[in-house]
C-alpha atoms as one frame of an Amber mdcrd trajectory, in Angstrom:
protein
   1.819  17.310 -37.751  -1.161  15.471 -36.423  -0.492  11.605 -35.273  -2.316
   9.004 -37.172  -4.676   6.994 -35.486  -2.138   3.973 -35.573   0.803   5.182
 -34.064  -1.873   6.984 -31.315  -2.776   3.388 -30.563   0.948   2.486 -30.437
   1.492   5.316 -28.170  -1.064   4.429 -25.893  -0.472   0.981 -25.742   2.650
   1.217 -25.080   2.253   3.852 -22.204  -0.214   1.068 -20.572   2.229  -1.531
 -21.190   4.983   0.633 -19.006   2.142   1.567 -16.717   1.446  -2.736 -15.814
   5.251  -3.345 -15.207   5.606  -0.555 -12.356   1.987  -1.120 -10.935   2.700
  -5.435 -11.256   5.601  -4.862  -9.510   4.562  -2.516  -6.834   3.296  -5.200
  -4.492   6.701  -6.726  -4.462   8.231  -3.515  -3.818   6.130  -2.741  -1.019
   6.742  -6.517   0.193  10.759  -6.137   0.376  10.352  -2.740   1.691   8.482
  -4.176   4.379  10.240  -7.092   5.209  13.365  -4.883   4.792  12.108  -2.270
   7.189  10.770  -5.096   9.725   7.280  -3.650   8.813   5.649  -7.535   8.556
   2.926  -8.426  10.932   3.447 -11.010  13.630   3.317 -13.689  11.429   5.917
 -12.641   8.714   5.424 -15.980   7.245   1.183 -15.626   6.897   1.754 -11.802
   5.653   4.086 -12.837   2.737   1.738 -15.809   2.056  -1.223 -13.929   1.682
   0.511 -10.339   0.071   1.968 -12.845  -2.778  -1.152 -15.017  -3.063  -3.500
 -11.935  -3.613  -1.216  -9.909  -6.255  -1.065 -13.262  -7.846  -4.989 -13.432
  -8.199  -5.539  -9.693  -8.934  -2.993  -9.987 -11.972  -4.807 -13.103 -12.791
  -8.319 -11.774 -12.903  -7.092  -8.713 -14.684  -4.972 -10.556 -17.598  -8.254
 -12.637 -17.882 -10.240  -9.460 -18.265  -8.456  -8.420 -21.113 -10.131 -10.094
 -24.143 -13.998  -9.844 -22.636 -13.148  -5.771 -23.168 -12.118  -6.320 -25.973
 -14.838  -8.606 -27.322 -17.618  -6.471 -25.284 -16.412  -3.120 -25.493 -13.904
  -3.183 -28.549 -10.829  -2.350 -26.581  -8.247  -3.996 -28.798  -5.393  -2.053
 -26.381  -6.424  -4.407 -23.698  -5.173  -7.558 -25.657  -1.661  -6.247 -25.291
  -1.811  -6.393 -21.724  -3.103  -9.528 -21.090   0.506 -10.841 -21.792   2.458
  -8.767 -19.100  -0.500  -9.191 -16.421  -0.714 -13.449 -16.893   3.236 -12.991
 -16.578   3.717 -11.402 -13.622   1.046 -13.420 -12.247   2.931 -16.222 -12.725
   5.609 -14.397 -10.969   3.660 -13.956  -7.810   1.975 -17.590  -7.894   5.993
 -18.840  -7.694   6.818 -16.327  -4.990   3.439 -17.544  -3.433   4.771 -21.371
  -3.928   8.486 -20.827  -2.332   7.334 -19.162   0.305   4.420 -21.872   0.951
   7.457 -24.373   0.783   9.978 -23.049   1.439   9.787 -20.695   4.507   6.425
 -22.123   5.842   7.363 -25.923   5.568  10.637 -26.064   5.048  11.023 -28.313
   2.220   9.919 -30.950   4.419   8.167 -33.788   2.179   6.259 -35.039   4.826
   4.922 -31.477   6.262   4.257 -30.762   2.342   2.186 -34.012   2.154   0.293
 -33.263   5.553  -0.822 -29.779   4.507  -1.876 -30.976   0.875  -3.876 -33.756
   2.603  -5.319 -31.767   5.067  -5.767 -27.786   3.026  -8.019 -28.202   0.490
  -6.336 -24.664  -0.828  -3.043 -26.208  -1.063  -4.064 -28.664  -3.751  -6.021
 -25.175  -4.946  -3.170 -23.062  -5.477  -0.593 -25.892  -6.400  -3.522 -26.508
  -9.553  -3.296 -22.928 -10.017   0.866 -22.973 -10.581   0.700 -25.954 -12.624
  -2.284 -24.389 -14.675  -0.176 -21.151 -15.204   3.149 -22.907 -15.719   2.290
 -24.230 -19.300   0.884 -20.679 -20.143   4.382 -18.395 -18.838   6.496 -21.127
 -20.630   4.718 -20.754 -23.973   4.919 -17.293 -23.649   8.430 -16.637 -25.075
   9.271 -15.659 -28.702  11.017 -19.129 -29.095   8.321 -20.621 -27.596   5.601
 -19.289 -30.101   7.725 -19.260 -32.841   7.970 -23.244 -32.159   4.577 -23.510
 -32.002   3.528 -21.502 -34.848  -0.231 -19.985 -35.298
């Protein structure tokens, strides 16, 4: 009755995978449980900013961690992660990017424009959403199945 070493991989892997959903997520839970509860600092607008903008970079670093543990240490479970973790970085670089628009600036072109032109990490974190968005949008079955090996 003992498990082969496959499906124990399987198992585990798919144990992690559940594991990254509910710990990706738990920033944004925290952050509408917050802003729900009226726990934001001061600045509401700087505390979303900044909770979004670092859960986007932790996911980020971590998805890119993935295949150096698997090329250093042999950790071939970490490649199925890297997946989830780039997406729901993604997720919190657009959260990052409405709330940078939307709620700090209003949609306002020429705000927009002033901030780009004057925050050099504007034009870094705008890069960083247009680096990602080619990534998350190749990274559905259709998409892959398009593009082949």
């Amino acid at each position: 009755m003992g498990h082969t070493a496959e499906h124990t991989g399987t198992t585990r892997t798919g144990w992690l995978r559940l594991a990254v959903h509910g710990l990706a997520l738990l920033p944004l839970g925290l952050l509408l449980l917050d802003t729900g509860l009226g726990r934001l600092s001061v600045n509401p607008i700087q505390d979303l900013t900044l909770r979004t903008g670092k859960a986007a970079l932790v996911l980020l670093m971590l998805s890119l961690a993935c295949t150096p543990l698997n090329l250093l240490l042999g950790w071939k479970w970490a490649l199925a992660l890297r997946k989830p973790l780039g997406l729901y970085s993604f997720l919190y670089v657009c959260l990052h990017l409405l709330v940078f628009a939307v709620a700090d600036y209003g949609l306002d072109p020429g705000l927009i424009g002033q901030a780009i032109s004057e925050k050099r990490y504007v034009v870094a974190g705008f890069a960083s959403f247009l680096l990602l968005l080619p990534l998350a949008l190749s990274s559905t079955r259709a998409a892959m199945r398009r593009l082949g090996r």
